[in-house]
MIMARPA-503291 format. One line per 8 residues: their letters; for each residue z, x, y of C-alpha. Coordinates in steps of 0.05 Angstrom, whole numbers. Layout:
BEGIN
A) Z,X,Y; ...
END
This chain:
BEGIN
XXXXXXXX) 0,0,0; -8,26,73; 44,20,123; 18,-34,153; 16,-76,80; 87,-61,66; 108,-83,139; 69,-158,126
XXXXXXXX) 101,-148,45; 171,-145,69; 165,-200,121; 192,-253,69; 218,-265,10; 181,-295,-48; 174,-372,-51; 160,-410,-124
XXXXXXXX) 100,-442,-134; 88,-504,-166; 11,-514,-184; -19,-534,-247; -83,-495,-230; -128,-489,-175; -144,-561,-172; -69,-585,-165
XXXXXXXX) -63,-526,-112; -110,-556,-66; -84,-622,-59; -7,-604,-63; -24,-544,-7; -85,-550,29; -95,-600,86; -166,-606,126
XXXXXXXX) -184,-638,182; -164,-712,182; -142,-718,108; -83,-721,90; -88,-673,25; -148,-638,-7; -184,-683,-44; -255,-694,-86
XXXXXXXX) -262,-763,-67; -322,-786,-32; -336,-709,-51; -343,-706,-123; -401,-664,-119; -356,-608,-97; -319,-616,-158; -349,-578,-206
XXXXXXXX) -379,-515,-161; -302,-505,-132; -270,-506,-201; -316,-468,-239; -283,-407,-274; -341,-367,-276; -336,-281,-243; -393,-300,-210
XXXXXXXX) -429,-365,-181; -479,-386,-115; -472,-449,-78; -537,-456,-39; -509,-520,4; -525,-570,66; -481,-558,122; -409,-585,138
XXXXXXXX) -402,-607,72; -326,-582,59; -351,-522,15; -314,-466,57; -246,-512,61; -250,-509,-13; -266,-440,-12; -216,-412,27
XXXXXXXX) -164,-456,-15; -191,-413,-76; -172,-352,-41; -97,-384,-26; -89,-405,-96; -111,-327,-120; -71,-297,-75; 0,-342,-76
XXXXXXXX) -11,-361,-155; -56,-301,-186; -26,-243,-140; -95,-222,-128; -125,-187,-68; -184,-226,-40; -235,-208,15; -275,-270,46
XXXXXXXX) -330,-236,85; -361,-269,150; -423,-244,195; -385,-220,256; -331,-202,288; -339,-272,337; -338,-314,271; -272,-283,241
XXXXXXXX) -234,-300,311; -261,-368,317; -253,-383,234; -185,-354,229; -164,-398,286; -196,-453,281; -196,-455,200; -154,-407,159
XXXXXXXX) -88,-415,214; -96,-486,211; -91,-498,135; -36,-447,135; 6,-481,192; -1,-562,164; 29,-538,98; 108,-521,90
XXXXXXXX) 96,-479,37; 37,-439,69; 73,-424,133; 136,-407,106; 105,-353,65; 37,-322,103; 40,-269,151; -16,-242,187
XXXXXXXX) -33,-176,219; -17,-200,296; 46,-225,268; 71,-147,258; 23,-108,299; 10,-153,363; -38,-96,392; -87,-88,339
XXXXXXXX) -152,-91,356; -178,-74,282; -237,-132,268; -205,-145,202; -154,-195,200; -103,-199,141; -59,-247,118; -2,-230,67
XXXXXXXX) 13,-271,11; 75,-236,-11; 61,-177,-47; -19,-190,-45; -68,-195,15; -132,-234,38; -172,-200,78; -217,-229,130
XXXXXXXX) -273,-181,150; -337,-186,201; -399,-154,166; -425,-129,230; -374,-73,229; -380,-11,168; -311,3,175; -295,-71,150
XXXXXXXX) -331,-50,72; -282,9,70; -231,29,26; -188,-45,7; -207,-60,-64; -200,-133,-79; -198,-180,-146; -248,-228,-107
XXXXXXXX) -299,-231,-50; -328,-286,-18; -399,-280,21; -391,-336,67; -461,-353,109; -495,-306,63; -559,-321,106; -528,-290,169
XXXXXXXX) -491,-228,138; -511,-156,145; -555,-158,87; -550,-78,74; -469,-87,76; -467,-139,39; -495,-99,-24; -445,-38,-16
XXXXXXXX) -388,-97,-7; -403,-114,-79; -375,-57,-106; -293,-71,-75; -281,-110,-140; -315,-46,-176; -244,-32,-206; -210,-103,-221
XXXXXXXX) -204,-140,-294; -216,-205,-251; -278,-186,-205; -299,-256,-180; -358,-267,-129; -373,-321,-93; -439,-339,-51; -441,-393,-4
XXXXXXXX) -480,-410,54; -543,-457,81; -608,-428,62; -642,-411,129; -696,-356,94; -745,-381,47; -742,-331,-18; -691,-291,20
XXXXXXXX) -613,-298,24; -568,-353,-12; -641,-378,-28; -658,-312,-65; -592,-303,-101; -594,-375,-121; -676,-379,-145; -667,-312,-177
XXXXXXXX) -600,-295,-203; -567,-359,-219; -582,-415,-268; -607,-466,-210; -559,-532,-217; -580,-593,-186; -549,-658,-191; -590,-704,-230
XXXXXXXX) -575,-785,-218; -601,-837,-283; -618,-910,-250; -570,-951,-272; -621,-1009,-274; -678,-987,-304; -662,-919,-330; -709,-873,-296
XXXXXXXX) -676,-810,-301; -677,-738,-273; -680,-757,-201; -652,-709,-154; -642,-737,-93; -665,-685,-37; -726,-673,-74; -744,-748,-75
XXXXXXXX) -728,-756,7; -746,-800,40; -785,-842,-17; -711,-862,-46; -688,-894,24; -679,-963,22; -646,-1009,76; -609,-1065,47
XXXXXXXX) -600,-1134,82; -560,-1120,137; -605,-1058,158; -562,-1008,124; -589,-952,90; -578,-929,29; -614,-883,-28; -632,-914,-93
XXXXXXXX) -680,-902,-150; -746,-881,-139; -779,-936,-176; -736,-1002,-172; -695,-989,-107; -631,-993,-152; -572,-973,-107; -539,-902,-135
XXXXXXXX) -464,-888,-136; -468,-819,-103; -400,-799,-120; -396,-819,-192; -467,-827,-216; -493,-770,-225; -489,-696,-272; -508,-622,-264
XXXXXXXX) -562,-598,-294; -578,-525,-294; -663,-519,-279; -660,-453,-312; -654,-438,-388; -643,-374,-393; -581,-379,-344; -550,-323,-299
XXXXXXXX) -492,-342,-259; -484,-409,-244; -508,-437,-185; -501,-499,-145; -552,-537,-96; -510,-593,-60; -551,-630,-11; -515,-674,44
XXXXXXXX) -550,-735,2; -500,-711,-55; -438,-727,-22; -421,-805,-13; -379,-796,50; -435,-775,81; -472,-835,104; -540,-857,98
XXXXXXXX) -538,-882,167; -522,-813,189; -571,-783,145; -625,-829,164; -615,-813,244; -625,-739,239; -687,-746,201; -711,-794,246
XXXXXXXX) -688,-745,306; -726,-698,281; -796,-721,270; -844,-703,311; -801,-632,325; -820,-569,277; -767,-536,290; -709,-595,290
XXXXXXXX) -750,-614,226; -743,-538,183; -665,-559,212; -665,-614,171; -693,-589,116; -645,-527,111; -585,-556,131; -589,-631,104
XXXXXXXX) -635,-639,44; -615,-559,25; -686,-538,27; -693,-469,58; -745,-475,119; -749,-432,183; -807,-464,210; -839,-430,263
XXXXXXXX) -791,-380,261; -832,-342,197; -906,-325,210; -908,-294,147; -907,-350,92; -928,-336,20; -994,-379,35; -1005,-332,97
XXXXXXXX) -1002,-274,41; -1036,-307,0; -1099,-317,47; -1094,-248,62; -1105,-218,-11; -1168,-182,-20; -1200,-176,-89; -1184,-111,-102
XXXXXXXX) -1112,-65,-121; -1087,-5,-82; -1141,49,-72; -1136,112,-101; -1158,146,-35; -1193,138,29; -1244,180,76; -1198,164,133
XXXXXXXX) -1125,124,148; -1069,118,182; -994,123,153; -934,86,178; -862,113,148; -795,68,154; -742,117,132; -674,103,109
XXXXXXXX) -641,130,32; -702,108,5; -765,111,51; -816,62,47; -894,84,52; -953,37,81; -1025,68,84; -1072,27,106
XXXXXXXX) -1157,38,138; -1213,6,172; -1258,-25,122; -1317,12,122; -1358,-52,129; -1331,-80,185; -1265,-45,203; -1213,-99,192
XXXXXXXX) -1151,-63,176; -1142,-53,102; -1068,-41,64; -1084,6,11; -1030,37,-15; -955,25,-15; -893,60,-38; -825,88,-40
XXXXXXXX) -791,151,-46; -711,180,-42; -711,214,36; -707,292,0; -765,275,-28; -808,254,32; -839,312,60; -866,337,2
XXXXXXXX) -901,265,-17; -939,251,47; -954,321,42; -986,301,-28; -1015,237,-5; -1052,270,54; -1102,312,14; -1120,238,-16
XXXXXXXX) -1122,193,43; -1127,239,102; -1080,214,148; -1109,208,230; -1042,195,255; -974,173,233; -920,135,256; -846,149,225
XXXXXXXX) -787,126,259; -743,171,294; -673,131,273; -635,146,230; -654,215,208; -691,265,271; -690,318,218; -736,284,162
XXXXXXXX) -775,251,228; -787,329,260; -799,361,186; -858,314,172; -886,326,245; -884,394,227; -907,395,155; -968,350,170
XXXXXXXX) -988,380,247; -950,356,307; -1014,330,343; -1017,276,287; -950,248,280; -914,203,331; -832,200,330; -818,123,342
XXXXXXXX) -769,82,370; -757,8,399; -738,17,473; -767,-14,534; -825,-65,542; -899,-28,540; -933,5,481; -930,82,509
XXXXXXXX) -943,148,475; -909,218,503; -864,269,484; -802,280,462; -758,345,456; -700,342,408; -658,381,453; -673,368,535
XXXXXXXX) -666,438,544; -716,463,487; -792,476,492; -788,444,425; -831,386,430; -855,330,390; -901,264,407; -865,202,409
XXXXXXXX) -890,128,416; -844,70,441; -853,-4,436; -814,-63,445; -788,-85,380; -807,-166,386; -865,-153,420; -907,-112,367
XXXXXXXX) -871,-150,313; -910,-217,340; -971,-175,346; -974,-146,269; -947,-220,239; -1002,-246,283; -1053,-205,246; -1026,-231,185
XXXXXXXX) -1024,-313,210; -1099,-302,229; -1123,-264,173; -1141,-202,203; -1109,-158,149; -1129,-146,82; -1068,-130,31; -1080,-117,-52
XXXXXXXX) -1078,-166,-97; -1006,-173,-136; -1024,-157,-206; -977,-153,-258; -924,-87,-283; -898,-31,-234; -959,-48,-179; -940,-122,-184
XXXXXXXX) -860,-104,-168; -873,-69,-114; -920,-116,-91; -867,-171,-96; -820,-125,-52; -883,-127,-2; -884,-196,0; -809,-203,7
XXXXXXXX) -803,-154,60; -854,-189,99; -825,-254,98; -758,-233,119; -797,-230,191; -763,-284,217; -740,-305,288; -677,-336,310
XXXXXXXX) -647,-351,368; -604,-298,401; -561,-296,466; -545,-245,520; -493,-226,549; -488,-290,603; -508,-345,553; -586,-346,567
XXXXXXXX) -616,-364,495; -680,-318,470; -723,-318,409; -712,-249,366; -729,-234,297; -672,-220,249; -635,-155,238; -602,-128,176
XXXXXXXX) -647,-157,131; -687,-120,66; -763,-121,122; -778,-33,107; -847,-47,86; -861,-92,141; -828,-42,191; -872,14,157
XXXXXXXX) -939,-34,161; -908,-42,242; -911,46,248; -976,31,205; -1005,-11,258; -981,30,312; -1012,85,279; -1082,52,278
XXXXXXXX) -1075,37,356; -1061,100,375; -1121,132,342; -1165,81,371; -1134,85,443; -1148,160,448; -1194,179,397; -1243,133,366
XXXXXXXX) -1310,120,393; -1355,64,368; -1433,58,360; -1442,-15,338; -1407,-28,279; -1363,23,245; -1328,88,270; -1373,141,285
XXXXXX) -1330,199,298; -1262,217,305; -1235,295,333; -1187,297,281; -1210,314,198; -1257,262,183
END
């Protein structure tokens, strides 16, 4: 224990508990927001996804559906009955103030038994500033943590972690959290969140690693089974006589009992964890009325209506906010796999542990931009490879960003020639080449290009929306993985609304999220622009000649 653990530790004196399990411990300790106790009524289809026993399980959900009320009354019951140490991860620093206050200190304080017994860290140390909160269950400790910060995914090993909003989470973090239960005999996970990424996020862990429940309602008039209510929206809203709606079968109109009337079925055979799609149509105390005036709200709207679709019927849209679709890749594909080599191209690098490679020419036909060949390699190993891949593809210019390693970015300028590779980096508002010295004081210099992130971002998805790329085919084995990651990376390129410092909102696509190739196709790009601003002259149709080793 550290000091500060023992201090919360010795605060109090062990209380008894009296819960049967975790069920009983909800409603005898936790209390939400006008209820009088935890309960599944009118909820039912919380039910099974909060008891399950499983290590590991996703709930892909609709929004303000109770699912973190119940989650964070799992941690209690772990903590207070199991002696575990749990870690409940949110996106920020903001989110942990305004969720411990407005959440966690709440539950705690309505319950005798809670606020008897929990400490937290302001409680012992009023001048921490630390953006990791921690409440002490006696001898064991739940840890509330922002995923913004590094420091947060440090040292603290825990019997249980919960990804809350896995959609807004430091993607990158979120993988080396993972390993804090590394060392326990327990090592539960938990997933939650509304699916605002298509293929990506909650949606990705629940498509792809879970066994994809849905909850599957049989008429109770004519029998017509397998009906899953937010797939069969809005064709199963009736209105009855008084104008009220409701949602009933498919096929006779048959009123359903959405809190008893239906089962989970898991989509997927050959299982994985369990995972859990609750819709707001899934929960009876959320009215059709309701339901019914948000749809009807958003018609008309794109945007409102991805909303609804993400956050009410629990079917990951961004709308406009993701130029990069898979029938946007798809139209894209040319008939052909990644080329061996090329008379001329242009080579864009996004560097990190493992650097991703993007090679891409002008067709000689008619040069549209063409990807043709994509890979990645361990950072030691970088220099060496584009080294390789030059004597195949002979590279005009390339792009690799300065951040976050100067010393791979300056041994590739010098390994391939410095009057072919540009340093890059997202500052100010204009595409602009120059140079850069590591040191101001050096005459070490290098050529640098700088762009505004959004602004060339909506420029290369724009290529993609209009079809002015070509990419390879998928195919199948080692090409068609990587490939996959491609497509994946692409379509994390996805724009949500940000604010500045005084409250002014602005459209900005997402950070911390698995987009390398799609950065490296950006250097790519930038690449390709450079050569043509400064070096490419044009008789007709096709390149005629270029100064550098054509």
């Amino acid at each position: 224990m550290t000091q500060l653990q023992q201090r919360l530790a010795r605060y109090i004196e062990p209380t008894p508990v009296h819960a049967a399990g975790l069920e009983d411990y909800l409603r005898k300790y936790i209390v939400p927001d006008n209820v009088p106790a935890y309960s599944f009524e009118g909820h039912e289809a919380l039910r099974e996804p909060l008891l399950d026993e499983s290590k590991e399980l996703a709930i892909l959900k609709a929004s303000q559906l109770g699912v973190s009320t119940g989650l964070l009354g799992h941690c209690f019951f772990r903590c207070d009955v199991g002696s575990w140490d749990v870690q409940y991860f949110l996106p920020t620093k903001d989110v942990i103030e305004r969720f411990s206050a407005g959440k966690v200190d709440r539950l705690i304080n309505r319950n005798p038994h809670l606020k008897a017994m929990v400490r937290s860290r302001r409680e012992v140390d009023s001048k921490s500033k630390d953006t990791i909160e921690i409440k002490s269950f006696r001898n064991n400790f739940l840890y509330i943590k922002g995923m913004d910060s590094q420091r947060s995914l440090l040292s603290d090993p825990a019997d249980m972690i919960v990804f809350d909003e896995v959609d807004q989470l430091n993607q990158k973090h979120m993988t080396q959290a993972k390993d804090r239960i590394a060392h326990s005999r327990f090592g539960f996970r938990r997933y939650a969140g509304v699916g605002m990424m298509p293929g990506l996020g909650i949606d990705k862990i629940y498509a792809e690693k879970s066994d994809k429940r849905v909850r599957v309602f049989r008429c109770p008039a004519c029998g017509k089974d397998d009906q899953v209510l937010a797939d069969l929206f809005p064709d199963n809203a009736r209105q009855d006589s008084d104008g009220n709606w409701y949602f009933g079968c498919v096929d006779c109109g048959a009123e359903f009992d959405r809190d008893n009337g239906a089962r989970w079925v898991a989509q997927k055979e050959s299982g994985g964890m369990p995972g859990y799609r609750i819709s707001a149509l899934d929960i009876a105390a959320i009215s059709a009325n309701y339901i019914m005036q948000l749809y009807q709200e958003a018609e008309g709207d794109m945007t409102a209506k991805a909303t609804f679709r993400s956050t009410v019927l629990t079917i990951p849209d961004a709308g406009a906010g993701q130029p990069i679709t898979d029938v946007v890749l798809k139209n894209c594909e040319g008939d052909y796999f990644m080329l061996p080599r090329s008379k001329y191209s242009f080579l864009g690098i996004d560097v990190g542990n493992v650097c991703h490679i993007y090679i891409r020419q002008a067709k000689p036909e008619d040069g549209k931009p063409q990807v043709i060949h994509i890979e990645k390699i361990v950072q030691t190993n970088l220099v060496q490879r584009v080294v390789d891949l030059d004597k195949r593809y002979n590279f005009q210019v390339a792009v690799i960003d300065r951040k976050p390693s100067l010393t791979t970015a300056t041994q590739l300028a010098d390994a391939l020639g410095r009057h072919r590779v540009y340093l890059q980096e997202f500052k100010g508002s204009t595409f602009e080449t120059g140079e850069y010295k590591p040191i101001a004081e050096s005459r070490d210099i290098y050529q640098e290009v700088t762009m505004d992130r959004d602004i060339w971002l909506d420029g290369y998805t724009g290529m993609f929306a209009n079809t002015d790329i070509e990419i390879p085919k998928k195919g199948e084995g080692e090409h068609g993985m990587l490939m996959e990651e491609f497509w994946q990376h692409h379509k994390a390129l996805q724009k949500v609304l940000e604010y500045t410092s005084k409250g002014l909102k602005y459209a900005s696509y997402r950070k911390n999220v698995e987009n390398h190739f799609a950065f490296a196709g950006c250097f790519a790009d930038a690449a390709h622009k450079i050569w043509f601003n400064k070096f490419c002259h044009f008789t007709g149709v096709g390149i005629e000649s270029s100064p550098f080793r054509i």
